[in-house]
C-alpha positions in Angstrom: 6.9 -36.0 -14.3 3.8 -35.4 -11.8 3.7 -32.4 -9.5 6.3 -32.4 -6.8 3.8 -30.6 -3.9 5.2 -33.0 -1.0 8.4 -31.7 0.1 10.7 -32.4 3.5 13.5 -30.0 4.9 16.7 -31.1 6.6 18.1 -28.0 8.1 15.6 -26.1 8.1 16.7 -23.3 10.7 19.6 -21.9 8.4 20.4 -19.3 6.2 18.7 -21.0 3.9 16.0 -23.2 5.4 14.4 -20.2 6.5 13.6 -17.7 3.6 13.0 -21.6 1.7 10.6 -22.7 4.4 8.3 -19.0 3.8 8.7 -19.4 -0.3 7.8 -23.0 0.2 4.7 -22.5 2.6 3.7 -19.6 0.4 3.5 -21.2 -2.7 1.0 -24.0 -1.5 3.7 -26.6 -0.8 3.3 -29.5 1.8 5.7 -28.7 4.1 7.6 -30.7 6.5 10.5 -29.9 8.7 12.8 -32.7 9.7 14.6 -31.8 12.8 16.9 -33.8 15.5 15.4 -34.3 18.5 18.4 -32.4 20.5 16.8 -29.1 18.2 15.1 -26.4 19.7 14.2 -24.4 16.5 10.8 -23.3 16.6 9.2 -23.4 12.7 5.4 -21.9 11.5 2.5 -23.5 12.8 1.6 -24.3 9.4 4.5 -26.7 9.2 4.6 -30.4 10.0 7.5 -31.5 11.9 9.1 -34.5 11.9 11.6 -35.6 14.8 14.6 -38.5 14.3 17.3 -39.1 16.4 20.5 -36.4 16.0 22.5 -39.1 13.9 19.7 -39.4 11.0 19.9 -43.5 10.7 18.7 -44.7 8.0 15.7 -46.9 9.2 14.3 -43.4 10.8 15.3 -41.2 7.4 13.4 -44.1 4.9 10.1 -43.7 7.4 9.7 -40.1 7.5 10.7 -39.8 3.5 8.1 -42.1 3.0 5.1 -40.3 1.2 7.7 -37.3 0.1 8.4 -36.2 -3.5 11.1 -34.0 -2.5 13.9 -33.6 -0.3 15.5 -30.7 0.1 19.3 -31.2 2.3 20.0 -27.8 3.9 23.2 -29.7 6.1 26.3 -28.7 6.8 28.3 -30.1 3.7 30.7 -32.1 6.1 30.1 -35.2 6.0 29.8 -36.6 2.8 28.7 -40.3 4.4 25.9 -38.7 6.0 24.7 -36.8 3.0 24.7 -39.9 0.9 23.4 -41.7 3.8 20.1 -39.2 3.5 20.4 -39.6 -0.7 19.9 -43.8 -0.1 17.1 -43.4 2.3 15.3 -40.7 -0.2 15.3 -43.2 -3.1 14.7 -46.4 -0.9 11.2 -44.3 0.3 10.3 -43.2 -3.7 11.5 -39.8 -3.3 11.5 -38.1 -6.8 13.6 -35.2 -6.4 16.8 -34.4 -4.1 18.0 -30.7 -4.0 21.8 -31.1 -1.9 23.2 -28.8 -0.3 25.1 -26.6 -3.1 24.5 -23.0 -2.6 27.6 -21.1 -3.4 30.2 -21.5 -5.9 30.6 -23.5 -9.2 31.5 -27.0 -7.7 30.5 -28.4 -11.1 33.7 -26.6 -12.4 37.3 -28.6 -11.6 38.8 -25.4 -11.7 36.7 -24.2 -8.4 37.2 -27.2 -6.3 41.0 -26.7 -6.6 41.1 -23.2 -5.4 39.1 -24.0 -2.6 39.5 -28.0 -1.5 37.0 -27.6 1.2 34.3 -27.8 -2.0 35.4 -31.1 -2.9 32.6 -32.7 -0.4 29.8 -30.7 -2.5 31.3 -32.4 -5.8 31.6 -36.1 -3.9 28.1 -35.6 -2.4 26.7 -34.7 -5.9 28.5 -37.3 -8.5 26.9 -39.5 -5.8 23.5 -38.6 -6.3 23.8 -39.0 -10.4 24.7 -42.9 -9.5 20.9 -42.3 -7.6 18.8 -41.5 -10.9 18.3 -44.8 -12.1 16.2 -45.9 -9.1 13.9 -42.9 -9.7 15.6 -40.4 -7.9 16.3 -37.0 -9.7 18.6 -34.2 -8.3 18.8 -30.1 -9.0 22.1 -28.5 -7.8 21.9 -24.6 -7.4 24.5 -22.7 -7.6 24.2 -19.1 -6.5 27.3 -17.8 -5.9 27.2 -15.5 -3.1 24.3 -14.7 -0.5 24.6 -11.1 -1.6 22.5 -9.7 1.1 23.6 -12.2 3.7 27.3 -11.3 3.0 27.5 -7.5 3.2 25.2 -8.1 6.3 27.6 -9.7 7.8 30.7 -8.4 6.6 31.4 -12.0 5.1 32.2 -9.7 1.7 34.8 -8.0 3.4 32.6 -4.7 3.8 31.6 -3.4 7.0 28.5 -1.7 7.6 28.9 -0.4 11.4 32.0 1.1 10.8 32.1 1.9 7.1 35.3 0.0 6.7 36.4 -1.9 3.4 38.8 -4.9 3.2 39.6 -4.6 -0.6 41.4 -7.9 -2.0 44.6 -7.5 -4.2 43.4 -4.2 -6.3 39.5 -4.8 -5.8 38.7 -6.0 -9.5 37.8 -9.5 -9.3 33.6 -9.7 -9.8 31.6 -11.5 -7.5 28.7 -13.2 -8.5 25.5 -12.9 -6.5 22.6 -13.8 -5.3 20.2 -12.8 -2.3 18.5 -15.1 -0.2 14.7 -14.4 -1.0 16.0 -15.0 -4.8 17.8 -18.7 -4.2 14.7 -19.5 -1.7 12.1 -18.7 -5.0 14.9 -20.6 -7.1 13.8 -23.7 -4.9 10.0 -23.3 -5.6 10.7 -22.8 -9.2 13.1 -26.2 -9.4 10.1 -28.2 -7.6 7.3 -26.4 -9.9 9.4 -27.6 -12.8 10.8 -31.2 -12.1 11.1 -32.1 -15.4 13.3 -28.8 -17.0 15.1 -29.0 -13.7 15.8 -32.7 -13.3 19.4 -34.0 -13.3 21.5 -30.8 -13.5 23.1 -27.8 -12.0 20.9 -24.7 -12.0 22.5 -21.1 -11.9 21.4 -18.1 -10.8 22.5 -14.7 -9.5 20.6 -11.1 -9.1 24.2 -9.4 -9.8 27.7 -9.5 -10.9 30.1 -6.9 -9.6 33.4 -6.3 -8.3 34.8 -4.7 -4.9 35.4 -1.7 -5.9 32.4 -0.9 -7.6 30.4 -2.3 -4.5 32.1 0.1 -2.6 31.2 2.8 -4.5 27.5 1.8 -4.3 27.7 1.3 -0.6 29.9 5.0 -0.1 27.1 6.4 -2.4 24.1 4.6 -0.3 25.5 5.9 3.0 26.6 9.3 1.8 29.9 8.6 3.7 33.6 7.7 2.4 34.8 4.5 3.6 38.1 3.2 5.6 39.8 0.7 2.9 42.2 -1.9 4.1 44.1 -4.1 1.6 44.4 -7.9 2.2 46.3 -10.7 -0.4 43.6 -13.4 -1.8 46.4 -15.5 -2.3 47.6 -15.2 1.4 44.1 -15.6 2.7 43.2 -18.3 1.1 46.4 -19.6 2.0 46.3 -18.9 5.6 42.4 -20.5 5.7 43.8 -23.4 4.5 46.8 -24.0 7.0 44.2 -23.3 9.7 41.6 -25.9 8.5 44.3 -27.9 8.4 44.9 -28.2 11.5 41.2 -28.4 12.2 40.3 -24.8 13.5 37.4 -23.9 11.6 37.8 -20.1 11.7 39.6 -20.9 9.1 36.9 -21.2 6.7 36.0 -17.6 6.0 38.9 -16.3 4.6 39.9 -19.6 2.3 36.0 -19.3 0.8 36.7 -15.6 0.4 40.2 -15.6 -0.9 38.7 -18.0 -3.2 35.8 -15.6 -4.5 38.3 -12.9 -4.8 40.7 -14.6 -6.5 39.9 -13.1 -9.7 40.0 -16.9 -11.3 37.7 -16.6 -14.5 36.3 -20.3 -13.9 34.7 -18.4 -11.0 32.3 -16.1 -12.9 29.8 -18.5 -13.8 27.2 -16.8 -15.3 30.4 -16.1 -18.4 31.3 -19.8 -18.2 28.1 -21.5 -17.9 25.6 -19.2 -18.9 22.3 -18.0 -16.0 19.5 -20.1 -15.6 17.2 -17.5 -14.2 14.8 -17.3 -17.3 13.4 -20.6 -16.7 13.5 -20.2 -12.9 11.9 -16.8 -13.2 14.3 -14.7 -11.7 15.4 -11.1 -12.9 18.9 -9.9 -12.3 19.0 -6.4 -10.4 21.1 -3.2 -10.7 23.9 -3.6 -8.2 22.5 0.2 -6.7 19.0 -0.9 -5.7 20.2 -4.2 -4.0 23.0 -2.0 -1.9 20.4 0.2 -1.2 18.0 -2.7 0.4 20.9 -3.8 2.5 21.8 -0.1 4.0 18.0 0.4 4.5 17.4 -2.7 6.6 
């Protein structure tokens, strides 16, 4: 397979999209931004950007793919019309590679999907793609488990960094895989350096495997300070997600991914199940210390 060196970005402004747009631009990529014209994101001046109409129809999708080896889909996994929408329009312009918008759990795995229904749209959005590869257009799916960085940042992990407080699920002893962003935006580079290792498959990936409790006693150790810990139910917050998504309030989310990582489900430790990717990808798993460390510092 040639050199994939034109690529486009749908979502570019995101979590992702944004440590993906540096790696891109960094490793001598052609770079173009697709963006809605209702946006306001503001991208480097090295980029191209490329505006459509804020419903992506298909006419205006196939004219700005045109010329484009890769497409990278950074959307909202929602709408799983939209995303195969964007897949036809990719192979009707001769795109060679789609990367969708995976980025998390194993949705490759039955198992996953059931615990947390939500991911069902990933696995629809990707089985669609594979009915794509015999017009020419190839797909990589990365799954990194969780933005490591991004989720103690946050507190999307369930640990608090302002006020040194811990939610622990059940006893604290399911492992979490992860990965940080700067790792799963080089994964990208590395899929579109090697199309041809990389074509047609789920890649995965992580920087580090752990548990709560022994990310919180890295994070007590990085701070030099005990922690609060609090004690939540998986079951009942994955549970709770779920009624509230189901009735459309989207706050629900959090806590039925979350119950979901912490469910202590084996099917959820990938890296056992389906074995790690980052030797081809060229990425190096790191001692769960030095990445807390990285987070407290910054």
């Amino acid at each position: 397979m040639a050199p994939l060196k034109n690529v486009i970005v749908i979502g570019a402004s995101g979590n992702v999209g944004k440590p993906a747009v540096d790696a891109l631009l960094k490793a001598g990529f052609n770079l173009t931004v697709l963006t809605r014209k209702s946006s306001s994101a503001q991208f480097p001046s090295e980029v191209k950007v490329q505006t459509i109409d804020d419903d992506y129809p298909s006419d205006q999708l196939v004219a700005v793919f045109k010329g484009q080896d890769a497409v990278l889909n950074l959307l909202p996994p929602v709408s799983v019309e939209q995303h195969n929408s964007i897949a036809d329009a990719a192979a009707d312009a001769g795109v060679k590679r789609f990367i969708p918008s995976e980025f998390g759990s194993d949705t490759s795995n039955p198992k996953i999907v059931e615990l947390i229904p939500m991911f069902g749209t990933k696995t629809a959005i990707t089985n669609y793609l594979k009915t794509k590869e015999s017009s020419g257009l190839s797909w990589t799916a990365v799954i990194n488990g969780a933005f490591f960085d991004w989720g103690l940042h946050t507190g999307f992990l369930g640990f608090d960094l302002k006020t040194h407080t811990a939610t622990i699920f059940d006893k604290g002893e399911a492992v979490v895989n992860g990965t940080n962003l700067s790792d799963v935006a080089q994964s990208i580079v590395a899929i579109l350096s090697k199309p041809e290792e990389t074509a047609n498959k789920f890649v995965f990936i992580q920087n580090v495997k752990a548990n709560q409790n022994q990310i919180l006693a890295a994070l007590e150790k990085s701070t030099g300070k005990e922690w609060t810990v609090k004690r939540r139910n998986a079951a009942e917050a994955r549970q709770a997600g779920g009624e509230k998504l189901g009735k459309g309030d989207m706050s629900g989310m959090p806590d039925l991914i979350v119950g979901g990582i912490y469910s202590g489900e084996p099917a959820a430790d990938y890296a056992t199940t389906r074995g790690l990717t980052n030797d081809l990808l060229g990425l190096k798993e790191v001692p769960l210390q030095q990445l807390v460390d990285q987070v407290v510092k910054a």
